[in-house]
N, C-alpha and C positions, 0 to 999 in steps of 0.2 A: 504494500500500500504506500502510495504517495502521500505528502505530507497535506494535502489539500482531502483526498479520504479517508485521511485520519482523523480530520477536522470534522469531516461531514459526520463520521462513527461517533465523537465525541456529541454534535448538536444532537443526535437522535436517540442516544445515552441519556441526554437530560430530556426530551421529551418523554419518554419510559420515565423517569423520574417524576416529574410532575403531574402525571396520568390520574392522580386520584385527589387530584383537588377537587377540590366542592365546584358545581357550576355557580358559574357568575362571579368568579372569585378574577383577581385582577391579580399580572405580576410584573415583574420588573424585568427589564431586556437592557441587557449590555450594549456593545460594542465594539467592532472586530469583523475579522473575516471567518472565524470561527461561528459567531453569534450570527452571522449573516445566515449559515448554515441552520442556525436553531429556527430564525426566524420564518424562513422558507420550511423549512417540516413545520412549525407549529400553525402555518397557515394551512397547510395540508391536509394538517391532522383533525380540524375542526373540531377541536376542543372547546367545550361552551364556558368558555373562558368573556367577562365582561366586560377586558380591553387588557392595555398592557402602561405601562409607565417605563418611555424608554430614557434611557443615558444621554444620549445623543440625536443630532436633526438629523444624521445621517441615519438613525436607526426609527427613528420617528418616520421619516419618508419611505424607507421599506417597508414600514408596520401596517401604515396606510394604506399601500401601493399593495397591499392583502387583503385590504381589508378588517384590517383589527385595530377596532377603534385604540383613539391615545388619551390616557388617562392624566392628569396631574395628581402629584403629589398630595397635593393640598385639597382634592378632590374626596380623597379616602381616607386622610388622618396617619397619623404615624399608628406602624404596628398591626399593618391591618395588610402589607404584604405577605402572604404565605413565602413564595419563593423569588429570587433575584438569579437571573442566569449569566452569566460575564464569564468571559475569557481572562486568561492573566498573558501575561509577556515573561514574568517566572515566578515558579511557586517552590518554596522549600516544604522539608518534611515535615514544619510544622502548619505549616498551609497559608505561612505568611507570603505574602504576592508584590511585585512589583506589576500596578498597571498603569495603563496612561500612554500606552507606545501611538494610538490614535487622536492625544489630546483630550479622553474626555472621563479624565481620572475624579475631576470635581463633583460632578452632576454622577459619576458611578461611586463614588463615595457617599454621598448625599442616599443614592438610592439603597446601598450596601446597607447603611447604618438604621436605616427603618423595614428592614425585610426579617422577617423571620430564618428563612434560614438563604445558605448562601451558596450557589451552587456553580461551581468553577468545571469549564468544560476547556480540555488543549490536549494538542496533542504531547507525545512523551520529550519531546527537544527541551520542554519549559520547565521539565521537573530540574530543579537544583538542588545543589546542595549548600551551598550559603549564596545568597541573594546578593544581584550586584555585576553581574557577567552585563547584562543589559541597561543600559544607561538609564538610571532614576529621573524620572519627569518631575520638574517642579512648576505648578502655574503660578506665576506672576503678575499684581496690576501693572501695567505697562510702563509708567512713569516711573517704577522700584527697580526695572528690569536692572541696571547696570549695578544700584546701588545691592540687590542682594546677591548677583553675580559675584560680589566684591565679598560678604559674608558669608556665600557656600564655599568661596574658596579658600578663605581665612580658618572656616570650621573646619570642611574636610579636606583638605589639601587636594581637592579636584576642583581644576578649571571647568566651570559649566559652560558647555555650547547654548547657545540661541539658535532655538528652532527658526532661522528666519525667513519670513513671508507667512509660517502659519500662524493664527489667529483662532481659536478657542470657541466654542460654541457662547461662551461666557466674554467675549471681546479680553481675554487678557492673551500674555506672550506663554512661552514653554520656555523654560533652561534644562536640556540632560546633564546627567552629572557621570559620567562614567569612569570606569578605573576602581567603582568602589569595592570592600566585600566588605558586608554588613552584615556584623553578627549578632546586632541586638537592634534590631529593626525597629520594636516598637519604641526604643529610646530614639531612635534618629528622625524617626517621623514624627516624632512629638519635638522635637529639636528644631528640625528643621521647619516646622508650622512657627516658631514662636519669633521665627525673623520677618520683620515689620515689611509689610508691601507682598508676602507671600501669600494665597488663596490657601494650597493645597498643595501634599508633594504625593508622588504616587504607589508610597509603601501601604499596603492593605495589614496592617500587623495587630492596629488597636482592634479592626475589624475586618479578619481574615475569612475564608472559603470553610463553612460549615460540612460542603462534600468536596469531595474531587473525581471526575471522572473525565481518570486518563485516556486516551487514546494508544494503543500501542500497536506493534505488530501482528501480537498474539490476540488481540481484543481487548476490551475497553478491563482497566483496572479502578474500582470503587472505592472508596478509602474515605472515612470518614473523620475531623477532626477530635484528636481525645482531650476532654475536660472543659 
């Protein structure tokens, strides 16, 4: 299998997964080419699903473009998503994630932090073993960009790149930070929020992947997070 129907094997992993929600129940859709895959099966699948709350306009215009209505947040109250489906960019053994490689780590944080459970679909390239191979996304207001450029590199001794030309579903900038390995994620993601002019950075650690459902050669490996 290619890496592209491994992806597919993963999106249709997690529809089997959320097969037994209540009708009229609403969930939360990532963002990715992996979750593009979810999104096409759970159009397919006609699930009597009451709409979805996506991450991104990019994932809001596919959701449509099915036919499944988009919900807002503020629509259904916190605590009232059953499930949240997202890809990562890497996950470790503890299921903490680095996302955000598409820019829309904010509004998948946001929807992360009010879903009941959290359901990570990739294939096996992203399983790691200390987080940091792939360059940590941090969103920025735009007017902060150089000044906290100047603070992530002070903190961690990595030069951040400016994603430049892209622009955030949120109008702010990107900085990657790479070269990192990050061995206590939920300190650095809390670190790294408390520099002034920052939105968000794209470690999933305070609120990491409830399941994981790998994709691999042999079929899809389930793993569920412990405590």
């Amino acid at each position: 299998m290619n890496q592209d129907e491994l992806k597919k094997a993963a999106a249709f992993a997690a529809l089997e997964e959320i097969r037994a929600i209540m009708p009229g129940a609403v969930i939360g859709v990532g963002t990715g080419s992996t979750v593009n895959h979810f999104i096409d099966a759970l159009a397919a699948s006609r699930l009597p699903l009451q709409g979805a709350v996506p991450s991104s306009e990019a994932s809001g215009r596919r959701l449509a473009a099915h036919g499944i209505p988009l919900v807002s947040l503020d629509e259904i109250g916190a605590g009232f998503l059953p499930f949240y489906v997202d890809g990562a960019d890497e996950i470790d053994p503890s299921f903490n994630m680095i996302k955000g490689g598409g820019g829309a780590l904010t509004r998948e944080k946001i929807i992360a932090a009010t879903a009941r459970r959290f359901i990570c679909i990739c294939d096996a390239s992203k399983k790691v073993a200390t987080l940091g191979r792939f360059p940590l996304p941090v969103e920025v207001i735009p007017m902060a960009r150089v000044q906290v450029g100047h603070e992530i590199a002070r903190f961690t001794g990595s030069i951040p790149c400016w994603r430049e030309g892209f622009v955030t579903d949120n109008g702010n900038h990107i900085l990657d930070i790479a070269g990192l390995a990050i061995d206590d994620p939920r300190a650095l993601e809390s670190e790294l929020n408390q520099i002034a002019g920052v939105v968000t950075n794209g470690l999933f650690a305070r609120r990491g992947a409830d399941v994981l459902l790998l994709a691999t050669a042999s079929g899809i490996e389930r793993s569920e997070r412990q405590g």
